[in-house]
C-alpha positions as CSV (number, residue, x, y, z in Angstrom):
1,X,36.8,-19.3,80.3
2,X,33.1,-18.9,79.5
3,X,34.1,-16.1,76.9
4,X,36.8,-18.2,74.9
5,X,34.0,-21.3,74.7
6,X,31.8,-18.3,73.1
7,X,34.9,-17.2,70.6
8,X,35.0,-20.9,69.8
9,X,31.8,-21.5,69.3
10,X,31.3,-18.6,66.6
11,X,34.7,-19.7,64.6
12,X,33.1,-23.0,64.5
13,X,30.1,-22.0,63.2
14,X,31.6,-19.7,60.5
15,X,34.2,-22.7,59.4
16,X,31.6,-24.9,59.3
17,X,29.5,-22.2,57.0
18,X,32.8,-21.7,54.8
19,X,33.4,-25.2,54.2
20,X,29.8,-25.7,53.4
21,X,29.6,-23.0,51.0
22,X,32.6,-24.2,49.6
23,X,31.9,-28.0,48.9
24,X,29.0,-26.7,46.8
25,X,30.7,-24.7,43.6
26,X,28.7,-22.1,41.9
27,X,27.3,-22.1,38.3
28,X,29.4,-21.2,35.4
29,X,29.0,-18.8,32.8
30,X,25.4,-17.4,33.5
31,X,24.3,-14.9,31.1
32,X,20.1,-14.2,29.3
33,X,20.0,-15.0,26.0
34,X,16.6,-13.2,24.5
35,X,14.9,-13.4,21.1
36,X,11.8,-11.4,19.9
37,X,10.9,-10.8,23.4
38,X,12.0,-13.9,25.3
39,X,14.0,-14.1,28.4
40,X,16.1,-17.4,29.3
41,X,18.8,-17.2,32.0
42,X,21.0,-19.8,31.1
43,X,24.6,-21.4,32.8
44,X,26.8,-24.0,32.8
45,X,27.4,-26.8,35.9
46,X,30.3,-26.3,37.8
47,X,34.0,-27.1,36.7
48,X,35.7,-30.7,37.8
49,X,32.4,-31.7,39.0
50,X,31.6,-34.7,36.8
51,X,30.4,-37.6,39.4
52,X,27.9,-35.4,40.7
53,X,24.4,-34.6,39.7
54,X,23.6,-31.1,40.5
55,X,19.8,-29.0,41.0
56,X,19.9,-25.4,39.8
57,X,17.4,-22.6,41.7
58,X,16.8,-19.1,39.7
59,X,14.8,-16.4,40.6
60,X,13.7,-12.6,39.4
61,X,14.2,-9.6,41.2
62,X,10.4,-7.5,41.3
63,X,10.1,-3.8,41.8
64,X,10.0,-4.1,45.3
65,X,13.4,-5.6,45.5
66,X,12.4,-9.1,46.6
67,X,13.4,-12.4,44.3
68,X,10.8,-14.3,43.3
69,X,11.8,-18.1,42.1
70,X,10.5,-19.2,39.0
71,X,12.7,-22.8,38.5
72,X,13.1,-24.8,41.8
73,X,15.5,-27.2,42.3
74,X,15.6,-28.1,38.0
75,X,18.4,-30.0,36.4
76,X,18.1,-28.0,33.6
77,X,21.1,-25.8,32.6
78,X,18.0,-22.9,32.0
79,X,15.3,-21.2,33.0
80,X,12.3,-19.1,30.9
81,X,11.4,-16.4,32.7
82,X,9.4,-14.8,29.9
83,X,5.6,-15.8,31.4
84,X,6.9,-13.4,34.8
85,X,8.4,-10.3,33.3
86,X,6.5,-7.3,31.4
87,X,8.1,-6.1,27.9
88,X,9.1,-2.8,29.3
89,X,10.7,-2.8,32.1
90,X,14.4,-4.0,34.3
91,X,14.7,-7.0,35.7
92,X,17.8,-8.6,37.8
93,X,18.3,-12.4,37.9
94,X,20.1,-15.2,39.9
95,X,20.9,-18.6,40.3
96,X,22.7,-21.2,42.4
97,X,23.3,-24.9,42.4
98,X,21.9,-27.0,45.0
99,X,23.5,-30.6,46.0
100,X,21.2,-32.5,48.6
101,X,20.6,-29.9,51.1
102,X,23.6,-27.9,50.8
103,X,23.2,-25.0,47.8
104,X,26.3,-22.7,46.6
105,X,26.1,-19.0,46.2
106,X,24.1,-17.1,44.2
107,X,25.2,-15.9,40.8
108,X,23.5,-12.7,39.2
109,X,23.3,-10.6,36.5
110,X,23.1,-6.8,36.0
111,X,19.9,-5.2,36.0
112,X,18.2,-5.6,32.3
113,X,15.7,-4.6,29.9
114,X,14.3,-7.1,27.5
115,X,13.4,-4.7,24.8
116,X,17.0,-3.3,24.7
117,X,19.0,-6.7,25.5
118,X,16.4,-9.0,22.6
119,X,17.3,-9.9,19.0
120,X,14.9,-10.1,16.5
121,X,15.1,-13.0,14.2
122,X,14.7,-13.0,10.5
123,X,11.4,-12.0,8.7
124,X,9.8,-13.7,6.3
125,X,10.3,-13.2,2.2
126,X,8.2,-14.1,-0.6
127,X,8.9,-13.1,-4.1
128,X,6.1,-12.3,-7.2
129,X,7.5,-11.5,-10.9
130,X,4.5,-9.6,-13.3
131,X,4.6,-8.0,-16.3
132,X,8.4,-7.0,-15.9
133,X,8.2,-6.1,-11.9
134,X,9.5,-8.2,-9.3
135,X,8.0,-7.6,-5.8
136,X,9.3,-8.6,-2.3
137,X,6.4,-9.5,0.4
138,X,7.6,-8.7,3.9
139,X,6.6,-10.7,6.9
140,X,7.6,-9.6,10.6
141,X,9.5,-12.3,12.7
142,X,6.5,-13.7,15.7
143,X,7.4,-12.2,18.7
144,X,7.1,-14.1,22.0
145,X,5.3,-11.1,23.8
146,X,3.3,-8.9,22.0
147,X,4.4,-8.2,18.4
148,X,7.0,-6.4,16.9
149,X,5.3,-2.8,15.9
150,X,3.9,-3.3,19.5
151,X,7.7,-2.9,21.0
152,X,9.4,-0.9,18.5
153,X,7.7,1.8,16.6
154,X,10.4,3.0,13.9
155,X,10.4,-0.1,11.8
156,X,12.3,-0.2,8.4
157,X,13.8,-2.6,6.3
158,X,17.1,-3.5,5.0
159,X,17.0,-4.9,1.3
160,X,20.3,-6.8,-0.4
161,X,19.0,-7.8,-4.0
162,X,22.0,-9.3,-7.0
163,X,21.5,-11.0,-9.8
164,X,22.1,-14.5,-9.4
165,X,25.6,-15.6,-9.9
166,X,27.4,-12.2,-9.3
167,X,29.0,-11.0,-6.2
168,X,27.4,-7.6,-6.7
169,X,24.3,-6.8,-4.2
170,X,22.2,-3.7,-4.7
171,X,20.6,-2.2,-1.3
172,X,17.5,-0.4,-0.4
173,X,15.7,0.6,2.6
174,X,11.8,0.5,2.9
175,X,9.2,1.3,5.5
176,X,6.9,0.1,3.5
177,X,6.5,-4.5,3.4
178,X,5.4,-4.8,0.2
179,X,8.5,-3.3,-2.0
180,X,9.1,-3.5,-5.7
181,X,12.7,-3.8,-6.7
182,X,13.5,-1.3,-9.3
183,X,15.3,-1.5,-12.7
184,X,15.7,-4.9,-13.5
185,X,15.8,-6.8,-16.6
186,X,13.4,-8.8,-18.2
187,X,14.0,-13.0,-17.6
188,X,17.0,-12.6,-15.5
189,X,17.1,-14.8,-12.0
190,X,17.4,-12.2,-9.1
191,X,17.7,-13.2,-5.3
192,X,16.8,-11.2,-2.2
193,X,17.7,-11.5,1.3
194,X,16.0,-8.8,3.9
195,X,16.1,-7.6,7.5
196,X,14.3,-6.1,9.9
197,X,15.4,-2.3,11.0
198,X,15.0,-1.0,14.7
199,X,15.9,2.4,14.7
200,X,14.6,2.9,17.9
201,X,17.4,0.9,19.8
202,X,19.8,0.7,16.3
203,X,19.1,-3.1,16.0
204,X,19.4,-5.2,13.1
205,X,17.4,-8.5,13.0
206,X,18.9,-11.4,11.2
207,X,18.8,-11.6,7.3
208,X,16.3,-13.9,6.0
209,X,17.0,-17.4,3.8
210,X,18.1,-16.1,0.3
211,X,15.1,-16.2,-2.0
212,X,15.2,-16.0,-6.2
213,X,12.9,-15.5,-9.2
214,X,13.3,-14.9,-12.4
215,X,11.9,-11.5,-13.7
216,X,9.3,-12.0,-15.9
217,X,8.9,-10.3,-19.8
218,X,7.9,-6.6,-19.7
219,X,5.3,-7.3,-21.6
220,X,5.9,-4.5,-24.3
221,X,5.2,-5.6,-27.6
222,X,8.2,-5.4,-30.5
223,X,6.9,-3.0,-33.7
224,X,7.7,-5.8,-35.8
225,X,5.3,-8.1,-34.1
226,X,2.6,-6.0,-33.9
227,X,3.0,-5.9,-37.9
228,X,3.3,-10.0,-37.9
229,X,0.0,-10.0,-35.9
230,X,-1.9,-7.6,-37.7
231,X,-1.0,-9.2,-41.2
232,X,-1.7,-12.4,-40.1
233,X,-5.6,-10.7,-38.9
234,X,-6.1,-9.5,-42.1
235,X,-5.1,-13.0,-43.9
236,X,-7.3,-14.9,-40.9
237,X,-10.6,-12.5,-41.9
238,X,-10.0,-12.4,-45.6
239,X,-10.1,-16.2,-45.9
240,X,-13.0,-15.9,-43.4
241,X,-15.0,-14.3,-45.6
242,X,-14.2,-16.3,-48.8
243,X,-14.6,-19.3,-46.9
244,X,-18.5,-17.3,-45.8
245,X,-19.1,-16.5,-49.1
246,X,-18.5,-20.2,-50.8
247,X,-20.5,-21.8,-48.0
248,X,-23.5,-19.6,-48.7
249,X,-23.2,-20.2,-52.9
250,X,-23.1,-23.9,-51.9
251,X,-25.6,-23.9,-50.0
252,X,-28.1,-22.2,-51.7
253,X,-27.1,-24.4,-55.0
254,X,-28.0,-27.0,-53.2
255,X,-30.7,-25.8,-51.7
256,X,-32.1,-25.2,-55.6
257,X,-31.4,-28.9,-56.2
258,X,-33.1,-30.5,-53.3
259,X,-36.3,-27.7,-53.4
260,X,-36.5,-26.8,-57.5
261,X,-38.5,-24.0,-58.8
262,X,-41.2,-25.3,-61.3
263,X,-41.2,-23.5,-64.5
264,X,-44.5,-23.2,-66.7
265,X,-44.3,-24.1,-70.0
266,X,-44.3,-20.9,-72.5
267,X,-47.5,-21.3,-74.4
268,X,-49.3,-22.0,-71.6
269,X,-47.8,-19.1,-69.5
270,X,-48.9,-17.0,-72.8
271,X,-52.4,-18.3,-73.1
272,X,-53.1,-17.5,-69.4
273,X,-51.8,-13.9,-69.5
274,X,-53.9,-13.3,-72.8
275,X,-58.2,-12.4,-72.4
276,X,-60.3,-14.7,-73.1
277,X,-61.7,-14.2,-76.8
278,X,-64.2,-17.2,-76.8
279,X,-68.1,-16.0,-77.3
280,X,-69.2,-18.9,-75.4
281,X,-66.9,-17.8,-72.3
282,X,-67.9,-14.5,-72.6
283,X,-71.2,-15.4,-72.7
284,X,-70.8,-17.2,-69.6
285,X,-68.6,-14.4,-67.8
286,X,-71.7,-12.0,-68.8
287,X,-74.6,-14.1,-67.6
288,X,-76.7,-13.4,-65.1
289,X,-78.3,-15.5,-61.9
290,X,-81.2,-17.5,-63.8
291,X,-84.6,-17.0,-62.5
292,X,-85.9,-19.5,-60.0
293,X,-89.0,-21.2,-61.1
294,X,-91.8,-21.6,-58.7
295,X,-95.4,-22.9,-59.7
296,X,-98.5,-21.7,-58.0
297,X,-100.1,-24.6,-55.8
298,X,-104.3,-24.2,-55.8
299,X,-106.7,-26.2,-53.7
300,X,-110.4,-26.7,-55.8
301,X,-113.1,-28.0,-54.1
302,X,-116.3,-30.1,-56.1
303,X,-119.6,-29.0,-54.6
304,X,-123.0,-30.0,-56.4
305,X,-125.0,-27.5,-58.4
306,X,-128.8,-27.0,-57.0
307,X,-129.6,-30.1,-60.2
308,X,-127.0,-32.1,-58.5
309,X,-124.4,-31.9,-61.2
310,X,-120.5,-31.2,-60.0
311,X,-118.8,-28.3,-61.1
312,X,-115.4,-27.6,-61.3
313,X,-114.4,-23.8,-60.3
314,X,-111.8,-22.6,-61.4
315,X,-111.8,-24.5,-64.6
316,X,-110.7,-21.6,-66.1
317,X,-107.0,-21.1,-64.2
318,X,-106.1,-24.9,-64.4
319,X,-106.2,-24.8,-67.9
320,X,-104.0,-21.3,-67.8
321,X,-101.7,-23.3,-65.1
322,X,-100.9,-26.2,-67.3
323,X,-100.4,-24.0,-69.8
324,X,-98.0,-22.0,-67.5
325,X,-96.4,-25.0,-67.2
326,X,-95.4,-26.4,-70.7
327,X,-93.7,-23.0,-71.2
328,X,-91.9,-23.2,-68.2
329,X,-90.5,-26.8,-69.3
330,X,-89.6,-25.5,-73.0
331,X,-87.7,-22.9,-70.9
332,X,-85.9,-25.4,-69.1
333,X,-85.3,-27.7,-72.2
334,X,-83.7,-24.8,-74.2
335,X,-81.2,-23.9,-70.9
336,X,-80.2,-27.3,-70.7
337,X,-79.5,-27.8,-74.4
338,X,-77.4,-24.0,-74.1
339,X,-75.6,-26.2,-71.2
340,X,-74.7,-29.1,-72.8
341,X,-73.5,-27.1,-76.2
342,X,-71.2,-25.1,-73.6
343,X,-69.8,-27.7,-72.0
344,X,-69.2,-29.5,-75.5
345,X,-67.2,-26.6,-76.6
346,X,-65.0,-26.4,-73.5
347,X,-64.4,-30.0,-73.7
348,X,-63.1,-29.4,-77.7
349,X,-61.0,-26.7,-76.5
């Protein structure tokens, strides 16, 4: 008896289990969606389930085989685990849904890899035209973890460029991010679209936003202009100079007018060049320094004879000096008189 309570017991238990398993239904649809290096497990709620609000647990599988949970009891349909996995590496995930205290089973995946499983999304494009050249500027897409040289080290780049309005595109790989497109004609609008090339894995990120510019002039000048332009110099710096020329004839005309240049008259010019012929001027050319008169100044003293009767010494010189001295004034008389008939005969002239 005791042993078929214990058989009952243990179906009990196990029906109880099943039909608590069962009243929980598991997520749908799980699968990891990863771009430049992210990793999101993400699911749908479970079929004919619609009055009732599910939670969702998910949780990584380390090295050493043991899950680790990363979103507890969420009502999000997702969970990032890119913050708890490495980029190289293989991880395993799984989640369940949780109603009240009762949880379903666990859904997983297959072990994966994120730098095998991600996508790379599109790079950047700008566009510069110069002197004939059109150039593409390359831009890696962000990555999440790390950046994208730091994952994949063969890196290339897939080029479509057309002219715009044709059907036509023209292809060209480059390794290099700066790129210009060859052959193309001057002022025509070309568009490029480009994408990223991982040849370590054969991956193929998505092509960039189509991007256009018109091609700019070569910048090569036509023979017949360079004849146009060189003409025209010649006219420009002829009509320079005439245009020099007439301002410095003006200007020094007027320059004549406003400052003139006195002439002498022509008999005067011809008596000043000509020697002088008068006597008198040559006379007074020829002179010399006059002499300068000076009289000799003598002291005489009266003393009395021994009969008391003054005597005046020297008697004999005063007479000689006043003598001296009416000459000296004839001189003088006859200078001034030569003067005076000089200065009479320049006046006359």
């Amino acid at each position: 008896m005791k042993s078929v309570f214990c058989c009952v017991s243990v179906l009990s238990v196990c029906y109880i289990v099943y039909v608590s398993t069962e009243s929980v239904p598991i997520p749908e649809n799980v699968s990891v969606k990863s771009l430049d290096m992210g990793f999101v497990l993400e699911w749908d709620p479970p079929r004919n389930a619609t009055n009732k609000v599910f939670n969702y647990t998910a949780e990584v599988k380390r090295w050493n085989d043991e899950y680790e949970p990363v979103c507890v009891r969420s009502s999000s349909l997702s969970c990032d685990f890119t913050d708890s996995i490495s980029i190289f590496g293989s991880y395993r995930l799984r989640v369940r849904t949780e109603l009240h205290e009762d949880t379903s089973d666990w859904v997983g995946t297959e072990d994966l890899k994120v730098d095998v499983i991600t996508e790379i999304s599109a790079p950047r494009v700008e566009l510069t035209s110069t002197k004939g050249q059109t150039e593409v500027d390359i831009t890696d897409p962000p990555m999440r973890k790390t950046h994208l040289r730091g994952v994949f080290t063969h890196i290339s780049y897939l080029i479509h460029f057309w002219k715009k309005g044709e059907a036509k595109k023209e292809k060209l790989i480059r390794d290099q991010t700066r790129v210009m497109l060859p052959d193309l004609e001057p002022l025509v609008t070309y568009c490029v679209e480009v994408a990223v090339l991982c040849l370590d894995y054969n991956k193929t990120s998505q092509f960039s936003n189509t991007t256009c510019v018109t091609n700019s002039h070569s910048g090569e000048v036509e023979p017949w202009l360079i004849a146009v332009v060189l003409l025209a110099s010649i006219l420009v710096v002829g009509a320079a100079v005439v245009l020099i020329f007439l301002a410095v004839w003006y200007g020094y005309k007027a320059c004549r007018i406003i400052f003139p240049d006195p002439k002498l008259p022509e008999n005067l010019k011809q008596f000043l060049s000509q020697q002088p012929q008068s006597p008198i001027l040559s006379a007074m050319q020829e002179s010399t320094q006059p002499k300068e008169l000076f009289h000799e100044l003598r002291i005489f003293q009266q003393t009395e004879g021994p009969s008391g009767i003054q005597t005046d010494e020297d008697e004999g010189f005063i007479g000689a000096d006043i003598k001296q001295s009416k000459e000296e004034k004839s001189e003088m008389a006859s200078s001034t008189s030569e003067e005076e008939h000089l200065l009479a005969e320049l006046r006359r002239l």
